[in-house]
NUTORMI-862593 format. One record per residue (C-alpha): residue in one letter; z, x, y. Coordinates in steps of 0.25 Angstrom, whole numbers, plus 5000, padded with zeros to 4 digits. Layout:
N
AZXY/...
This chain:
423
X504450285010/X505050335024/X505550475024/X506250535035/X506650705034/X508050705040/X509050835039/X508650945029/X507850925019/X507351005005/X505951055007/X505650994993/X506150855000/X505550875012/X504050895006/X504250774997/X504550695009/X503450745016/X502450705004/X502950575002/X502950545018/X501550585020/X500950535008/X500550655002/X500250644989/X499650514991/X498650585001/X498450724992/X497850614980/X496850564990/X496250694994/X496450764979/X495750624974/X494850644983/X494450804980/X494550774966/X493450654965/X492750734974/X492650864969/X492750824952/X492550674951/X492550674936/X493850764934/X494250674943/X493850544936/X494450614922/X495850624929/X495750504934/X495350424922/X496250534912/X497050464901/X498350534900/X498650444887/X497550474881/X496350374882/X496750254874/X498050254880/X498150124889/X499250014893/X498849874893/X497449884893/X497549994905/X497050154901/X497950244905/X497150334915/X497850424924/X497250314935/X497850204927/X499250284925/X499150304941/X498550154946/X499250054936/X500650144934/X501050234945/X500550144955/X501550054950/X502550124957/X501850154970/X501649994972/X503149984967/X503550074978/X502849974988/X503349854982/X504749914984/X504249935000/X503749805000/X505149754993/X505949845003/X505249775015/X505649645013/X507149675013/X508249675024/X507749765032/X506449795027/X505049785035/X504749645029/X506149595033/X506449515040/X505149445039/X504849405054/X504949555057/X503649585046/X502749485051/X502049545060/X501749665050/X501649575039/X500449475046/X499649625051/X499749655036/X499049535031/X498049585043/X497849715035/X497449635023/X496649545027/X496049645041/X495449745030/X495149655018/X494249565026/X493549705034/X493249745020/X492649625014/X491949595028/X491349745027/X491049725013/X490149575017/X489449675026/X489049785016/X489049725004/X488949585006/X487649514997/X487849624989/X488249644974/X489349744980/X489949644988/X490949574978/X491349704972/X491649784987/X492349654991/X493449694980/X493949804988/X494449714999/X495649744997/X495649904997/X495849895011/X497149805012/X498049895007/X499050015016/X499650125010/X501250115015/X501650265014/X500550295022/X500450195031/X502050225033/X501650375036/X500350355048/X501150275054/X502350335057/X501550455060/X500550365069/X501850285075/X503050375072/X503950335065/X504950215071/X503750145077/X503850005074/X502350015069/X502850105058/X503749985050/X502649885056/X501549975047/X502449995034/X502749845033/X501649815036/X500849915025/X502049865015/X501649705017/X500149765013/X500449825002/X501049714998/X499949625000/X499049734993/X499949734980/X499749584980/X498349604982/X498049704972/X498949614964/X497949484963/X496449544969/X496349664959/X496749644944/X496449724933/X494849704930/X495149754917/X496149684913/X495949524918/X497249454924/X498149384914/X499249334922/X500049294910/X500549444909/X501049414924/X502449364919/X502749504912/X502649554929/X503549434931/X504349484922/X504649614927/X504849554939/X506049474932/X506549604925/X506549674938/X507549554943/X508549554931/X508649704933/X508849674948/X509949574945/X510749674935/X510649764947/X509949874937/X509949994949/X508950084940/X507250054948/X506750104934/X507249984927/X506449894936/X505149964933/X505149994919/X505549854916/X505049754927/X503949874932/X503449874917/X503449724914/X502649694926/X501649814926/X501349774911/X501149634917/X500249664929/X499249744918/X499149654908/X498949544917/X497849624923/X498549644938/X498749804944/X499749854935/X500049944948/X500849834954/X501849824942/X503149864952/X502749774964/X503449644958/X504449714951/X505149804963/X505549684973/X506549664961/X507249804961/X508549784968/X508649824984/X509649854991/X510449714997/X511649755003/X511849605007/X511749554994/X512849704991/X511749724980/X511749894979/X512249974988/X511650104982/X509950124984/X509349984978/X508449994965/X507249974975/X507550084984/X507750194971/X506450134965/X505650184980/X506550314982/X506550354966/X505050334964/X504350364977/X504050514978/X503450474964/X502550364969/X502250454982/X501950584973/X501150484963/X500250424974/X499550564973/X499050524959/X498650384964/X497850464975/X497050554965/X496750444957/X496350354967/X495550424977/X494650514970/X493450444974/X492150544977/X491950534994/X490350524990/X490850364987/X491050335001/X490450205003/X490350075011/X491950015003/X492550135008/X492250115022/X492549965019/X493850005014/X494250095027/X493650025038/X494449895032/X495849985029/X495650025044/X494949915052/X495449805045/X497049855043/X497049885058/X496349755064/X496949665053/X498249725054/X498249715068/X497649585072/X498549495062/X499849585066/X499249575081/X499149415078/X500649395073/X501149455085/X500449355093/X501149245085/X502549285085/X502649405076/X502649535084/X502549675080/X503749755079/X504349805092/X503549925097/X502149905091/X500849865099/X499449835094/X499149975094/X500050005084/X499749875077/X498349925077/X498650065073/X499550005061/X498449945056/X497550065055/X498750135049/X498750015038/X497350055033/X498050165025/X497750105011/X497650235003/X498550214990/X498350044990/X496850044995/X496550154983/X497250074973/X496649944978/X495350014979/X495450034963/X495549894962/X494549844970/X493449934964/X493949984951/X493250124946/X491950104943/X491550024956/X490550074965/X491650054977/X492850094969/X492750234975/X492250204989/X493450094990/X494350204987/X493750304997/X493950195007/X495450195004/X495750345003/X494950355017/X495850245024/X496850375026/X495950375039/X496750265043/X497950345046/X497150445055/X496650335064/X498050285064/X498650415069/X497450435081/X497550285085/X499150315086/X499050445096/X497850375103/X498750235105/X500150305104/X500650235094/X502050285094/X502350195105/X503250095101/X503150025117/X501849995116/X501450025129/X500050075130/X498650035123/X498549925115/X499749845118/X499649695116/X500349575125/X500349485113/X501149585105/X502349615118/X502349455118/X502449445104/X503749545103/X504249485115/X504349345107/X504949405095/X506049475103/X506249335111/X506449265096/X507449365090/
């Protein structure tokens, strides 16, 4: 995910590392989705709904659309790739290691699930409560939960430059939420088409176990591990009704990192080629998931998408900030360098939910619903979030790592000042 430009480098390399960096692809899906729904809804629907195997073709159960191909296939390897952060976290050296260090993060991200979730439901009593609508809008409580980590990543480092402490605070912190999202999207949102059968769950535990074995013979080739633990579990997840999306998430913990302590590899670990190999793909493939995703006509702007947005940037800021806030009174303090404005300001920057939000926004209100577009809107529209992120950091300097100036807190020096007494 990090790319730094050192020495000379190829023109070709150099642009490829600028459209990663910056999300680009991701971003050029939003606004061509956008234009395209808006200016040909059906051509777009027709591209959208194409079957490319012709109209019978299907795999268990599921109609191989060029939405279904993107959603439940290719989306495998986007949520792969943030298993393998997730993994990568909680090793020697990693964000999430070792543990006392993430608290902090870790209690400000169960903030910024349960800050927006309960805005959203609350708004949603207000507008629609008493109503037939009411059950239905509620579904989308979730929409709001979830960060987008390559963007995330990029606002704040342009927000904080890029060795504050506020930055790593951020990515773990956008890293534990996307864990908590998968889990989430996982047990809230089956398959309404297809009802959950939990027996087919042993083939995922299977994968799982053929993901070990080949660990075990130190098998150093990442395909190997996905087309054989990736293809047992994805076949498990969709005939047990679950999102087939999610197929890689239990399989890549079990590809092999690097251990030096253990004198495992001292070459790149499986776990590493499997990110660097595949994600220029998955960033360049995120386009596709943008164009299918959020082509939704502005004339469906409604009451959800303000819900949606108002909950991804109140919520995430005040959540985020108030349970982050109270773990520092209790012993667990922020990372050297950051204040309750930054806090504050990583919150807002955590309301970026774009490619999570969209897909939990298809879940929540599947085509066909009266809020399935308006949800949608909401997500695309909480790119505002990093615009207010940026103004907040010029207004509050932000790239201050002392802390001293406007919205410093005694509980948060105390709070440092006990940690570095105990260590």
């Amino acid at each position: 995910m990090h790319s730094e430009s050192t020495g000379h480098i190829h023109p070709a390399i150099r642009a490829t590392n600028i459209l990663q960096e910056f999300s680009l692809p991701l971003i050029a899906g939003v606004v061509l989705g956008l234009l395209a729904a808006n200016t040909n809804h059906i051509w777009y629907e027709m591209v959208v709904e194409f079957y490319p195997f012709g109209e019978n073709a299907s795999v268990f159960g599921h109609a191989l659309t060029v939405h279904f191909i993107i959603n439940g296939m290719f989306m495998c390897l986007f949520f792969g790739i943030a298993a393998k952060e997730i993994t990568s976290s909680t090793l020697p050296g990693g964000v999430l290691n070792p543990l006392r260090r993430a608290i902090n993060p870790l209690v400000g991200t169960i903030g910024g699930v349960f800050g927006p979730a309960g805005l959203y439901l609350l708004l949603a009593w207000v507008i629609y409560g008493g109503s037939d609508d009411f059950g239905a809008v509620a579904k989308g409580w979730a929409i709001p939960t979830a960060t987008d980590i390559a963007l995330a990543w990029l606002v704040a480092r342009l927000v904080f430059g890029a060795t504050h402490p506020a930055v790593n605070f951020l990515l773990l912190l956008a890293v534990a939420d996307d864990a908590i999202g998968l889990g989430i999207i996982a047990i809230f949102y089956p398959d309404p088409h297809h009802p959950v059968q939990p027996i087919w769950l042993l083939l995922v535990v299977g994968g799982m176990a053929a993901a070990y074995v080949l660990g075990r013979f130190r098998i150093r080739w990442w395909p190997v591990y996905i087309l054989i633990g990736g293809a047992l579990s994805w076949i498990g997840l969709a005939k047990a009704g679950v999102e087939p999306a999610l197929a890689l998430v239990p399989i890549v913990p079990f590809l092999p990192h690097s251990d030096h302590s253990a004198g495992l590899f001292e070459e790149e670990a499986v776990l590493d080629q499997f990110e660097h190999q595949l994600k220029l793909f998955v960033d360049v493939g995120l386009f596709f998931f943008a164009f299918v995703n959020s082509g939704v006509a502005l004339s469906s702007i409604g009451y959800v998408t303000g819900m949606v947005l108002v909950s991804l940037i109140i919520g995430k800021a005040v959540g985020v900030t108030v349970f982050s806030w109270a773990a520092s009174l209790v012993g667990f303090p922020l990372p050297n360098g950051m204040r309750i404005r930054h806090l504050f300001i990583s919150g807002i920057i955590a309301g970026l939910g774009l490619t999570v939000a969209l897909f939990v926004a298809g879940k929540a209100f599947p085509s066909g619903s009266a809020f399935h577009d308006p949800g949608k809107m909401g997500a695309v529209f909480s790119i505002a979030s990093g615009g207010l992120a940026y103004i907040l950091g010029r207004w509050f300097n932000a790239r201050d790592q002392e802390g001293i100036g406007v919205i410093d807190d005694p509980a948060v020096d105390s709070a440092h000042q006990r940690s570095e007494a105990d260590s």
